[in-house]
C-alpha positions as CSV (number, residue, x, y, z in Angstrom):
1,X,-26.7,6.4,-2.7
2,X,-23.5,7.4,-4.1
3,X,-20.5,6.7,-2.5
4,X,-18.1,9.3,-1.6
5,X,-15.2,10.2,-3.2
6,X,-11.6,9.7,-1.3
7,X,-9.2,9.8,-3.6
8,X,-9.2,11.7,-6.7
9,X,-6.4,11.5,-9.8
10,X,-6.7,13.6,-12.6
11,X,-4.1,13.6,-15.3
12,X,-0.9,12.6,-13.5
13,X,2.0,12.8,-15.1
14,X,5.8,11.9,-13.7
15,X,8.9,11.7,-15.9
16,X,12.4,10.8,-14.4
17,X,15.8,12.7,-16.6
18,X,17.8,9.9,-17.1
19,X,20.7,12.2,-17.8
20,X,21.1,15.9,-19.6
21,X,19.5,14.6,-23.0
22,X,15.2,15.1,-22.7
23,X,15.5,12.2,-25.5
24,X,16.6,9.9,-22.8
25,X,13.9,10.8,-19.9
26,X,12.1,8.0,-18.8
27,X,7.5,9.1,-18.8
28,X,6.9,6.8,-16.1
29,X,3.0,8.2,-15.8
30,X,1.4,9.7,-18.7
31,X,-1.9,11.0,-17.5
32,X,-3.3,8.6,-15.4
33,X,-6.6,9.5,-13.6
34,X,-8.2,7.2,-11.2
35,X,-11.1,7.9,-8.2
36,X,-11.1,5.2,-4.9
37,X,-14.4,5.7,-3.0
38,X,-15.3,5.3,0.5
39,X,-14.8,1.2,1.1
40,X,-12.9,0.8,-1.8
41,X,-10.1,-2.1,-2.0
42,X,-8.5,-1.5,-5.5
43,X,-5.5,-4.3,-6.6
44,X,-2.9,-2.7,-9.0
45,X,-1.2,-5.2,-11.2
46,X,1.5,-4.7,-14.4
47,X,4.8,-5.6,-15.7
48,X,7.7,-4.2,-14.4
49,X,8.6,-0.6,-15.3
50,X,4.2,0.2,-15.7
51,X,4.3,3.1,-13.5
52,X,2.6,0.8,-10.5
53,X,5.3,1.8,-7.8
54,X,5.5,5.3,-8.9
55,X,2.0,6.3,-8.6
56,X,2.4,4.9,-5.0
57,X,5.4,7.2,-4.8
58,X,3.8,10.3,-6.3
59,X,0.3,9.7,-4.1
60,X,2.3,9.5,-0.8
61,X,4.7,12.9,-2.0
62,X,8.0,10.9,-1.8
63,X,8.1,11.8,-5.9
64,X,7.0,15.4,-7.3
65,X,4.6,15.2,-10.5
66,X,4.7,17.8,-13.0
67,X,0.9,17.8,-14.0
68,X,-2.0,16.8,-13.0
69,X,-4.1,16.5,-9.5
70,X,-4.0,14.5,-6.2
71,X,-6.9,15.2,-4.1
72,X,-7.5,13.4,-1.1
73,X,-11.2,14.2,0.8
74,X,-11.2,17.4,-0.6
75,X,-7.9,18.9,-0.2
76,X,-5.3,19.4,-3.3
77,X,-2.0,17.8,-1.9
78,X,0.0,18.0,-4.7
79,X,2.5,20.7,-3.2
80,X,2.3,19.0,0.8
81,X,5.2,17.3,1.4
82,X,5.4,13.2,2.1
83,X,5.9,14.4,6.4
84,X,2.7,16.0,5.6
85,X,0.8,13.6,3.5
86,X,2.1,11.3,6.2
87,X,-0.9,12.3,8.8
88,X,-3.5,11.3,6.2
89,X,-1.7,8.2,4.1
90,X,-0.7,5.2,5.8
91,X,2.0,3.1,3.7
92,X,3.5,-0.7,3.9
93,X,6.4,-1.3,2.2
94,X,7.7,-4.6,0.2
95,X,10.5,-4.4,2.5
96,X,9.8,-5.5,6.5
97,X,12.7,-3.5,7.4
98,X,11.5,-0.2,6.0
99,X,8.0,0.1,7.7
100,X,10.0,-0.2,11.8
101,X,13.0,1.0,13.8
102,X,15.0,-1.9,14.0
103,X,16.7,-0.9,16.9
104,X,13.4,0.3,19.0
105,X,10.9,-2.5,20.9
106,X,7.8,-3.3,19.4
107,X,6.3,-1.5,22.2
108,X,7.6,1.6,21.2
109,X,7.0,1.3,17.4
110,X,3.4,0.8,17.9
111,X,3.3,3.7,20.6
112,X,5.2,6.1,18.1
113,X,2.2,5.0,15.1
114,X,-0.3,5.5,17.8
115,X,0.7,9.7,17.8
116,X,0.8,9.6,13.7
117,X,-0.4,13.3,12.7
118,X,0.2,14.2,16.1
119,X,2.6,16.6,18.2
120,X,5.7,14.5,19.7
121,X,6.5,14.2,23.1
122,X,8.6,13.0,24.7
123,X,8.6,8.8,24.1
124,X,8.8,8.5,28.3
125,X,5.5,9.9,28.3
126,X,3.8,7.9,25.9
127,X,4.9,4.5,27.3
128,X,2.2,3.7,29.8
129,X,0.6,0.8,31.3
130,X,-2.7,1.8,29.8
131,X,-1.0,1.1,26.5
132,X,1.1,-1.3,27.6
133,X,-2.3,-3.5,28.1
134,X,-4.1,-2.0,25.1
135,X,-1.3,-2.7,22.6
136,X,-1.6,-6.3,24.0
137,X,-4.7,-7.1,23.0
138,X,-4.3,-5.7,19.7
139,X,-1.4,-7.9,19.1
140,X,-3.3,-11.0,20.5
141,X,-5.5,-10.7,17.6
142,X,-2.9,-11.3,14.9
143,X,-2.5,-14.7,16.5
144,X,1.1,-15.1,16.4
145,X,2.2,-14.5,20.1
146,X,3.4,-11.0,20.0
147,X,1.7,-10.1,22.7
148,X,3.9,-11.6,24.8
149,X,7.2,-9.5,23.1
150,X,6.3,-6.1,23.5
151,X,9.8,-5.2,24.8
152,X,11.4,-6.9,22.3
153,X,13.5,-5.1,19.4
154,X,11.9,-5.0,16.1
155,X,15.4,-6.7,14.8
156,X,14.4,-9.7,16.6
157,X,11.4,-10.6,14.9
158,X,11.0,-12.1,11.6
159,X,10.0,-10.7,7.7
160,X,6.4,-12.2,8.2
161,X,6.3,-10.7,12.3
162,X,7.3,-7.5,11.5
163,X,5.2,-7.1,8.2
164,X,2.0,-7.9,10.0
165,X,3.1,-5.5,12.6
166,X,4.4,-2.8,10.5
167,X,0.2,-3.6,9.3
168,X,-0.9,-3.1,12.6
169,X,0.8,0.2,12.9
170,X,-0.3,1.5,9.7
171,X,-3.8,1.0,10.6
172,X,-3.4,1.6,14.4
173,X,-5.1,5.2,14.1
174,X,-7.2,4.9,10.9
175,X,-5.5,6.3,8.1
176,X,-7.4,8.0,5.4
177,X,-5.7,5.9,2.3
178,X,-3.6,3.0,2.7
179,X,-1.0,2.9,0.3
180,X,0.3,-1.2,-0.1
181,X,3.4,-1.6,-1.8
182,X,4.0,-5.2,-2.9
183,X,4.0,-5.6,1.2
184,X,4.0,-10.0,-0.1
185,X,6.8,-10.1,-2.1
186,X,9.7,-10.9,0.1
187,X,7.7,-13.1,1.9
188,X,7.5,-16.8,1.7
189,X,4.4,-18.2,0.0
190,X,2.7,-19.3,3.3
191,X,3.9,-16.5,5.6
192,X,2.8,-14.1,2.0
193,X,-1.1,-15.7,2.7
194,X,-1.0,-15.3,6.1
195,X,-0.4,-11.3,5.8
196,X,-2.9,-11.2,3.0
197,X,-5.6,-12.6,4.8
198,X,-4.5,-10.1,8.1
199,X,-4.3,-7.3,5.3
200,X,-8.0,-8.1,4.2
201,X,-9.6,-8.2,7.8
202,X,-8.2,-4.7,8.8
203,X,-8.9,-3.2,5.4
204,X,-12.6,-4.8,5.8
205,X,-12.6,-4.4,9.5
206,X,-12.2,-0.9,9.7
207,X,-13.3,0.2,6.4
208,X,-9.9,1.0,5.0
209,X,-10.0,2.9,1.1
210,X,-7.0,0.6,0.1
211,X,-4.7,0.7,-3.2
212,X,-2.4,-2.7,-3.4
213,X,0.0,-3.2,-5.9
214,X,0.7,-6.9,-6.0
215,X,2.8,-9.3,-8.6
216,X,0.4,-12.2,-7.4
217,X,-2.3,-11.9,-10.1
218,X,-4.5,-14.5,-8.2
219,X,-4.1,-12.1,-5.0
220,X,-5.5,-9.5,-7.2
221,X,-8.4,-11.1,-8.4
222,X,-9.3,-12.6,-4.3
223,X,-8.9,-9.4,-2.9
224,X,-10.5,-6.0,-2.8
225,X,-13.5,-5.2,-5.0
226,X,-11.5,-3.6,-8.3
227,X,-8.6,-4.1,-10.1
228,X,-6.7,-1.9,-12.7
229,X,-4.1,-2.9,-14.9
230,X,-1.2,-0.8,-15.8
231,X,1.6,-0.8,-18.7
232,X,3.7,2.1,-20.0
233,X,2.6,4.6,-17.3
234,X,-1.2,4.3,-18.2
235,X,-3.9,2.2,-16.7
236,X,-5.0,-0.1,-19.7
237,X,-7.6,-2.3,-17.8
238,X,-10.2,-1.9,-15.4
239,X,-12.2,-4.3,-13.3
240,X,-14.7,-4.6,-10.7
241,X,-18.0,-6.1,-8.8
242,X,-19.0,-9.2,-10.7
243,X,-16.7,-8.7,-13.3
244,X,-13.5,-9.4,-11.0
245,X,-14.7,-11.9,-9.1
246,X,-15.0,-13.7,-12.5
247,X,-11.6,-13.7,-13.8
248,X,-9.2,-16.2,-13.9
249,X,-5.3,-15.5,-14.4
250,X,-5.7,-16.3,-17.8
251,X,-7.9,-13.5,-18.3
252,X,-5.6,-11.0,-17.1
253,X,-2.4,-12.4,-19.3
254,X,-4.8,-12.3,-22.2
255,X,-6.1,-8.8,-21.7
256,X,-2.4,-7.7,-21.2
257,X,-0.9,-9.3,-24.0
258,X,-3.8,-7.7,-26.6
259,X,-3.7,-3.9,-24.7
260,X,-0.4,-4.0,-23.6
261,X,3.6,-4.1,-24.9
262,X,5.7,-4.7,-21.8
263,X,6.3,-7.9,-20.4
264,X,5.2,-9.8,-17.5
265,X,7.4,-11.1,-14.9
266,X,7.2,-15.5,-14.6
267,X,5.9,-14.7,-10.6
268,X,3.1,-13.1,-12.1
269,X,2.1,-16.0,-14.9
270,X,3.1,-18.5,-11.9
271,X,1.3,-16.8,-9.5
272,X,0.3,-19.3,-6.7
């Protein structure tokens, strides 16, 4: 049976004016297509400046694109706006501050993602003891004692809490895409493998179509069932199945160093 199509690229391309000379502008995407199916976990990888983030940025509608397609189940979004895009696309960011309100308590984070697409009201109405209790449970299952700290500000907790909850909330009320932005990086190696193996249970879990840009090569090749490779604004490399869970490191700084011309970054050969 063939699997249906989520996501559907065709010929993106973004360019940045660096200043009022088009000699100067920066083609951060030239005319990348790419198609994530139903169940798909795809691990995005590349040296700095490749385009990775920036195809993140023009999926989600925080970046416009100047040609090109984003189709997402069926509907063209290239003119909705990120707010819009918002209901449908579910993003982590490589920052843990970015993804919660510092100032708010966990409780009412997670019952603000719980309304995602929906019409607001007012906060006093959504903070029942029916939630209260429900949110509970869901917290119990990450297994770091949040449960208990529902009323606690979001500043409180640390980089590694609030990423895995900021994960929690993305996937609280099942996104269409789920957009990963380097959501390891500022983590600690340990705290990093701990919300990578969270990241891969609710993906799998609830049968998440998943794009993951990540610096960790070996991350790439343990998780999700493809891989691309990007350099220059083009994706140079693709690999899934069999073929993926083959790799070693090696194979990718090999492949990169014959197809591509940027440089990769020592996290990335050192990847641990």
């Amino acid at each position: 049976m063939e699997k249906e199509k989520i996501l559907e690229l065709y010929d993106i391309h973004k360019t940045f004016s660096m200043d009022t000379n088009p000699l100067n502008d920066k083609k951060a995407l030239r005319g990348v297509s790419l198609t994530i199916y139903e169940g798909d976990f795809v691990s995005v990888i590349g040296s700095n400046g490749s385009g990775k983030s920036t195809l993140l940025n023009c999926i989600a509608g925080r970046f416009p694109i100047e040609e090109g397609s984003i189709i997402l189940n069926g509907r063209e979004l290239r003119k909705d706006s990120e707010e819009k895009r918002a209901k449908y696309i579910a993003r982590v960011f490589q920052d843990p501050l970015e993804g919660t309100i510092a100032s708010m308590s966990l409780f009412e984070n997670l019952s603000i993602a719980s309304r995602r697409g929906e019409r607001q009201s007012p906060l006093r109405w959504a903070l029942s003891k029916k939630k209260e209790v429900a949110f509970a449970e869901l917290l119990k299952s990450l297994n770091l004692g949040l449960e208990n700290r529902l009323n606690s500000p979001m500043g409180t907790f640390s980089g590694g809490q609030r990423q895995s909850i900021t994960l929690l909330m993305a996937t609280l009320k099942k996104p269409e895409l789920l957009l990963l932005d380097e959501h390891t990086a500022a983590l600690d190696p340990k705290t990093a493998r701990t919300v990578m193996e969270l990241t891969n249970q609710m993906v799998r879990e609830h049968n998440i179509p998943t794009l993951m840009i990540t610096h960790n090569m070996k991350d790439a090749i343990a998780y999700g069932n493809r891989l691309i490779m990007m350099n220059e604004g083009k994706i140079i490399f693709e690999a899934e199945g069999e073929e993926k869970k083959n790799l070693k490191v090696q194979d990718l700084i090999d492949k990169f160093n014959a197809l591509g011309e940027g440089t990769l970054s020592d996290s990335q050969i050192l990847a641990n």
